[in-house]
C-alpha positions in Angstrom: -9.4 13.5 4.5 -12.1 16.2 2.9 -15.5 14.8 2.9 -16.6 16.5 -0.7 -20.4 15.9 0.1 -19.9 17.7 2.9 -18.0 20.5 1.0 -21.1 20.8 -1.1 -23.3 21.8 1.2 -21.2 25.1 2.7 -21.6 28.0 -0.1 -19.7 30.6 2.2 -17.0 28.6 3.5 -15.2 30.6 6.7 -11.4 30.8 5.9 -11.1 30.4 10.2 -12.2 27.2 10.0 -10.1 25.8 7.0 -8.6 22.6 6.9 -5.1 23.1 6.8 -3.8 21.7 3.2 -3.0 18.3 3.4 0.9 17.8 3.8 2.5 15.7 1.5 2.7 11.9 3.0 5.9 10.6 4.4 7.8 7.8 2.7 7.3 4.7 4.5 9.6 2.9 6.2 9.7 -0.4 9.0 11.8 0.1 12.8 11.6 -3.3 13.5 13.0 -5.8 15.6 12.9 -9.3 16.7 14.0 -10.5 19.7 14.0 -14.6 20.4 15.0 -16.5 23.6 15.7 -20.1 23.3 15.9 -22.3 27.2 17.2 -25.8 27.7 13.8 -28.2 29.1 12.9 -31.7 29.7 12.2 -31.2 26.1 15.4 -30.6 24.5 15.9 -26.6 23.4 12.5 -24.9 22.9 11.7 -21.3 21.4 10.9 -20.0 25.4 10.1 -16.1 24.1 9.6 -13.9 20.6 9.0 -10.7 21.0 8.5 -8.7 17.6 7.9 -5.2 16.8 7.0 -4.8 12.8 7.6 -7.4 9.5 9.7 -9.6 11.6 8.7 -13.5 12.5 9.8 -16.9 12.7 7.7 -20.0 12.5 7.7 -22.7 15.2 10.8 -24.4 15.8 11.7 -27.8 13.5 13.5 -30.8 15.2 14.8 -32.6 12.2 17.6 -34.0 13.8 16.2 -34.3 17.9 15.0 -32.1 20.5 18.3 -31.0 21.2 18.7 -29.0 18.1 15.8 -26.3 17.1 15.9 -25.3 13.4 14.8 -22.0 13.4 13.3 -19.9 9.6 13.2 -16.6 10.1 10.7 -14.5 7.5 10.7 -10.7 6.7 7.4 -10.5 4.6 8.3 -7.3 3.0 11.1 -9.4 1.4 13.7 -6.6 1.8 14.8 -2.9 3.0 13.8 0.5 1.9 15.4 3.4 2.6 14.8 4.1 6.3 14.4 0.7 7.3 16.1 -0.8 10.1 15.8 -4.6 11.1 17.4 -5.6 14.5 17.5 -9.3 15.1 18.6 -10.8 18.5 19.1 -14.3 19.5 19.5 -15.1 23.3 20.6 -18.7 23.8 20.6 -20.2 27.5 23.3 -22.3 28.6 23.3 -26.4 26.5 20.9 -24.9 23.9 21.4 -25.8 20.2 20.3 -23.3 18.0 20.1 -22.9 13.8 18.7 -20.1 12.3 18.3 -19.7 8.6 16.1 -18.0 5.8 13.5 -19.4 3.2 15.0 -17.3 0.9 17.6 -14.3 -0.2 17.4 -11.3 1.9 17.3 -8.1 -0.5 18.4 -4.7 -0.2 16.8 -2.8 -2.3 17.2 0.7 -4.6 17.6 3.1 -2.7 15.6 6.7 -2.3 17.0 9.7 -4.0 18.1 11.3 -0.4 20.1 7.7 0.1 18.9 7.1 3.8 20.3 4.3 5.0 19.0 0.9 5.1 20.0 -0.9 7.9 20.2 -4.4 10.3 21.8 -5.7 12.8 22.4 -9.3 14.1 23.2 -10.0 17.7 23.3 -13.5 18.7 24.2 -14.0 22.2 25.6 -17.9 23.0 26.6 -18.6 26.4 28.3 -21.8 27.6 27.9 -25.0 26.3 25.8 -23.7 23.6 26.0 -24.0 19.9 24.5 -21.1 17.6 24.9 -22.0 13.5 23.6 -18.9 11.6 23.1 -20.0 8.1 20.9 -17.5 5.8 20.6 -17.5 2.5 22.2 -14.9 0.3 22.0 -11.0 0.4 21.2 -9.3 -2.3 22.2 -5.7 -3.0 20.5 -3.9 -5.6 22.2 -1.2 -7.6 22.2 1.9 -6.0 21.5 0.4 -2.3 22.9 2.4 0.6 23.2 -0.3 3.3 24.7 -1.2 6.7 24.8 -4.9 7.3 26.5 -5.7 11.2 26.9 -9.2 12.7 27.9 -9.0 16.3 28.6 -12.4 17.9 29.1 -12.8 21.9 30.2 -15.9 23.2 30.6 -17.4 26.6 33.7 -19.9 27.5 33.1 -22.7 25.4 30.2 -22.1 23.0 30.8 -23.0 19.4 29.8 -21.0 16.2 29.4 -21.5 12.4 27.8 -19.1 10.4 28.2 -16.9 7.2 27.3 -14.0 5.2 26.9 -14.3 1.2 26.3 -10.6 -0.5 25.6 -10.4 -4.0 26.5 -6.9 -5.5 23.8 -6.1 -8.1 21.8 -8.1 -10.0 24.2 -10.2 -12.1 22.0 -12.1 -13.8 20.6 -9.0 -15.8 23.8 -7.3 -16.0 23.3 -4.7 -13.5 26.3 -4.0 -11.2 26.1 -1.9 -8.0 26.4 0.9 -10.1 27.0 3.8 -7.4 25.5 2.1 -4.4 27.4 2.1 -0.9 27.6 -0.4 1.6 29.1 -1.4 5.1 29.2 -5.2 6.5 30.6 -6.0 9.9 31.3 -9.5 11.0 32.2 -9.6 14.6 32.9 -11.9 17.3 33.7 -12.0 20.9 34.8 -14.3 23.6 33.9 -13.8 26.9 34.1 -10.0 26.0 37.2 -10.1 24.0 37.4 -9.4 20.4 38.2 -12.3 18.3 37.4 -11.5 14.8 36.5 -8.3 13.0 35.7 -8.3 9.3 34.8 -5.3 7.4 34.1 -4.5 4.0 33.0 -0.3 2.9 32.0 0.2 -0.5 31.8 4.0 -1.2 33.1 6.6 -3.9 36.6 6.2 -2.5 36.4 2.5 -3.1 34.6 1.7 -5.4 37.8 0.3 -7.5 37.7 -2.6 -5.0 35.1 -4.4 -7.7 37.5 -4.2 -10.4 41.4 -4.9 -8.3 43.0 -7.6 -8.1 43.0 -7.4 -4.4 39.7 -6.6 -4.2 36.8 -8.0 -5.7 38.6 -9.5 -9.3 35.4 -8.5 -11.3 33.2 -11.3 -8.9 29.9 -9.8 -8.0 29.6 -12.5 -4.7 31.4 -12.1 -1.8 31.5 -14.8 0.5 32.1 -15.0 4.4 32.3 -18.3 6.1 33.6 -18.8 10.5 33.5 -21.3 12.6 34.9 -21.6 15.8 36.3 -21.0 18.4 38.8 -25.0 17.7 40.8 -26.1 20.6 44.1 -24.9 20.1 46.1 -28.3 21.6 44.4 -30.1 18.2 45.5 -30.4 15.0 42.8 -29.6 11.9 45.9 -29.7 8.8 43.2 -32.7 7.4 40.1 -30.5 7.9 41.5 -27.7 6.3 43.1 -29.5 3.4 39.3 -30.7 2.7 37.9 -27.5 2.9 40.8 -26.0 0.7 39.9 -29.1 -2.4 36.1 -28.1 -2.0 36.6 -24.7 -3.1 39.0 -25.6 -5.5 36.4 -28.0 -7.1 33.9 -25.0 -6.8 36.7 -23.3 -9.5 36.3 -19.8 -6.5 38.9 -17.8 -5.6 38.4 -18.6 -2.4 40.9 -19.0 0.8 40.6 -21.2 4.0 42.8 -19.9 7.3 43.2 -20.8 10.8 43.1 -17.5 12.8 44.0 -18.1 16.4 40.9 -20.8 17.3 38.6 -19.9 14.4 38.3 -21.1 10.9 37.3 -18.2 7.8 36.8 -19.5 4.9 36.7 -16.2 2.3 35.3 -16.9 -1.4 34.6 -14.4 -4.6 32.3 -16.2 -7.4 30.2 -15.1 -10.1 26.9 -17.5 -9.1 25.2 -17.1 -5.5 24.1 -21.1 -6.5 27.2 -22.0 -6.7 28.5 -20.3 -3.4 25.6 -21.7 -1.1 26.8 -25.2 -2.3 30.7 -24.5 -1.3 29.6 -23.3 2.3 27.6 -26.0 2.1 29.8 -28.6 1.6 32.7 -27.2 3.8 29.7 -26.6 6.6 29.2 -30.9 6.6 32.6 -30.6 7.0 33.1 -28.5 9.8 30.2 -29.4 12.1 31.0 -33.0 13.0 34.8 -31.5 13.8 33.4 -28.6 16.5 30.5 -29.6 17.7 31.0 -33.6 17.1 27.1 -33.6 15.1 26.7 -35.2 11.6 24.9 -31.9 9.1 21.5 -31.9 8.9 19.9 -29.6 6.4 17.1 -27.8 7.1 14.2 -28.9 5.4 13.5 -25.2 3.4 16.9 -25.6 1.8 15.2 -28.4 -0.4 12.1 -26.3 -1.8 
């Protein structure tokens, strides 16, 4: 920067020797990442590395429910994405770890810049045998006019379980703003032992934008809901389970749909209140977990503040 009391002092100043005019100052934006390792010790499943680059952290490990299980909060300060921003979160499980990850609060997404660069982050969560991974954040939010790609890539090893979900909420409902002309991408994927299991994906751009408003679509319901759990074995039955999980969501008056896809259950749900969406999942999640990984729920702690 110009020091002006220096300035004051030069009366001929030589053009040579100018300062060059200062440029105008790039927007900011956060290439962050967070990379955890979780090992299996004497001491049940511990938190064994975090590497982080940027606003990315998680506090120590809870044990709410034993040593065997490590509840895991992870925190993005910031609160949200800019345009430019790109989040990369990887979990690395060893083999008999029990891992749940969730969020003190909603994730946002938010305006984005006149020259719509993309906001973007990526979950990879790696489980390999006899593991358990349960990825359970709190909602998205997507504010009008975001341009966002949100991927979930899964990878897991012979018999490691999964339950996790994605809740987006288009706009800010609650002062009736829509997504106006925002665009987003969401990926849910998962594979077993390398081979593709279940693909979701959901584009909102110019060319389908109607998808709010059909029938097919959206119905009018600004939050979309995502639920999977998996992989079941195949030689059981689970006509009970998903009977209860079918009444919960009725009760929840969602339009919401519970299948059986090969080994994994997706639970899909449209509603109108985030609130009222987290408590659906929540209930079919008690549900779920004593049926694939034989363990009563236990809530984190955060949910209750």
């Amino acid at each position: 920067m110009h020091n002006n009391h220096n300035l004051a002092l030069v009366t001929q100043p030589d053009t040579s020797q100018q300062e060059a005019p200062l440029k105008k100052s790039e927007p900011s934006q956060w290439h962050a990442f967070l990379t955890l390792g979780f090992q299996k010790t004497a001491r049940g499943t511990v938190l064994k590395t975090c590497d982080h680059k940027g606003p990315l952290y998680v506090q120590k490990p809870f044990y709410p429910e034993g040593a065997d299980t490590a509840h895991v909060y992870l925190l993005h300060p910031p609160g949200g994405l800019v345009s430019g921003d790109r989040l990369t979160i990887t979990a690395n499980l060893s083999e008999n770890t029990h891992v749940l990850i969730t969020t003190p609060g909603a994730g946002r997404v938010y305006r984005a810049r006149d020259d719509k660069t993309l906001q973007h982050q990526v979950t990879q969560l790696n489980v390999p045998k006899d593991s358990v991974m349960e990825w359970l954040p709190q909602e998205a939010i997507l504010y009008p006019n975001a341009h966002t790609r949100l991927e979930n890539q899964i990878n897991l090893t012979e018999n490691a379980k999964f339950i996790g979900w994605e809740v987006t909420c288009f706009g800010l409902p609650a002062n009736q703003a829509d997504f106006a002309d925002g665009q987003a991408e969401q990926g849910f994927e998962i594979r077993q032992d390398g081979r593709l299991k279940v693909r979701e994906r959901l584009v909102i751009d110019e060319q389908s934008r109607a998808i709010f408003k059909a029938k097919a679509g959206l119905a009018n319901n600004p939050i979309n809901g995502l639920m999977i759990a998996g992989p079941f074995d195949r030689s059981d039955k689970y006509d009970e389970l998903i009977d209860t999980l079918r009444s919960h969501c009725t009760e929840h008056l969602s339009l919401s749909g519970v299948t059986l896809v090969d080994e994994y259950i997706i639970i899909r749900s449209l509603h109108h209140d985030s609130e009222k969406m987290r408590q659906l999942f929540t209930q079919c999640w008690r549900e779920i977990r004593p049926a694939l990984i034989n363990k009563t729920a236990c809530e984190p702690r955060i949910w209750a503040t």
